[in-house]
C-alpha positions in Angstrom: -1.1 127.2 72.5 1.8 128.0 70.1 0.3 125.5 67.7 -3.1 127.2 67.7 -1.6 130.7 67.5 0.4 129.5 64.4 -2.4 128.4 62.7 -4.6 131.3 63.1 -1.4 133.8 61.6 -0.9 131.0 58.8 -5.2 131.7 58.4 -5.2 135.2 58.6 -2.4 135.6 56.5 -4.4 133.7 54.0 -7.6 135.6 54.2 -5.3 138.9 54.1 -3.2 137.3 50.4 -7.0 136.4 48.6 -7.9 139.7 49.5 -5.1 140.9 48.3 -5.7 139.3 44.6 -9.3 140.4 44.6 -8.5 144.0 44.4 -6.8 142.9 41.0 -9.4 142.7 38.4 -8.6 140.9 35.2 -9.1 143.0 31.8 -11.7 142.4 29.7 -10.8 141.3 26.5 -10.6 142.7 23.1 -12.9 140.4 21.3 -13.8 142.6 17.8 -11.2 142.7 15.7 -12.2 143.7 12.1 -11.6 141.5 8.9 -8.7 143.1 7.5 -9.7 142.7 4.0 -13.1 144.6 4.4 -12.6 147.0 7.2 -12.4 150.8 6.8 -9.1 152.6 7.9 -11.5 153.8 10.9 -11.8 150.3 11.7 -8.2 149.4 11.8 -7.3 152.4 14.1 -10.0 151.9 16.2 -9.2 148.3 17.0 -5.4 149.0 17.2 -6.5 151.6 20.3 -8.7 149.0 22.1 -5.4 146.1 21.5 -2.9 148.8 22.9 -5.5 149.7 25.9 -6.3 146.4 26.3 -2.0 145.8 26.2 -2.0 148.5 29.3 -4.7 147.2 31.1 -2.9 143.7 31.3 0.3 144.9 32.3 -1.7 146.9 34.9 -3.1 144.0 36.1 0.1 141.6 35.8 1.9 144.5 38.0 -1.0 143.9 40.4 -0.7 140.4 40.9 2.8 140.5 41.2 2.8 143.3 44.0 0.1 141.5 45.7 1.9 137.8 45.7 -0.5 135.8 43.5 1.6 132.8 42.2 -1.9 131.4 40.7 -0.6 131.8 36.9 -3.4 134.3 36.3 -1.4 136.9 35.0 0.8 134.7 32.5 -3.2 133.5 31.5 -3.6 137.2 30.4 -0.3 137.8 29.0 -0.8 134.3 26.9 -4.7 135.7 26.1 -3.3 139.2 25.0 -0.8 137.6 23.0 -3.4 135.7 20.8 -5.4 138.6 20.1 -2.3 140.7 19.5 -1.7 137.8 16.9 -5.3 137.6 15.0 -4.8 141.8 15.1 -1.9 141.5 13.3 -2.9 139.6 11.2 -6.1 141.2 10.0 -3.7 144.0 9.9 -1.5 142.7 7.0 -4.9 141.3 5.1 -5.8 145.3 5.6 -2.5 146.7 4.0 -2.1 144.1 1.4 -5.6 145.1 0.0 -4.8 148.9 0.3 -1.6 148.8 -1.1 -2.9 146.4 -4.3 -5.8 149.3 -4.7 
């Protein structure tokens, strides 16, 4: 009897933790990120809002699976994912100043 009891709290307690991690919905991702050298000022700004938006939304989200118990790796997936568009951003973001500042 104690052994069937045990089982169904170890069960529930399962069903209760994936629920859990399903109210925390991963971020979509940033996926336009101008051409540095040919994109307007507009441009720039406008993707640097959807990185840092994107930036909160991820920590949102990482803050959510930590409170909820997830151990998956999920949230360093997004961190990792955010990083590499925070990268290309960057990056298009020098290629943007060094053609502004040579004009």
């Amino acid at each position: 009897m104690k052994r069937i009891l045990l089982t169904s709290l170890v069960a529930i307690s399962g069903l209760a933790a994936g629920s859990a991690f399903a109210g925390c919905t991963e971020p979509v991702a940033v996926t336009d990120v101008p051409k540095g050298a040919s994109a307007s000022r507009d441009d720039m700004l406008a993707a640097q809002r959807a990185v840092k938006a994107y930036d909160t939304a991820v920590k949102a989200y990482t803050d959510c699976l930590q409170q909820a118990g997830d151990t998956s790796g999920k949230g360093n997936e997004a961190v990792d994912k955010l990083q590499k568009i925070a990268d290309r951003f960057n990056q298009e973001l020098r290629a943007f100043k060094e053609k502004n500042s040579a004009s």
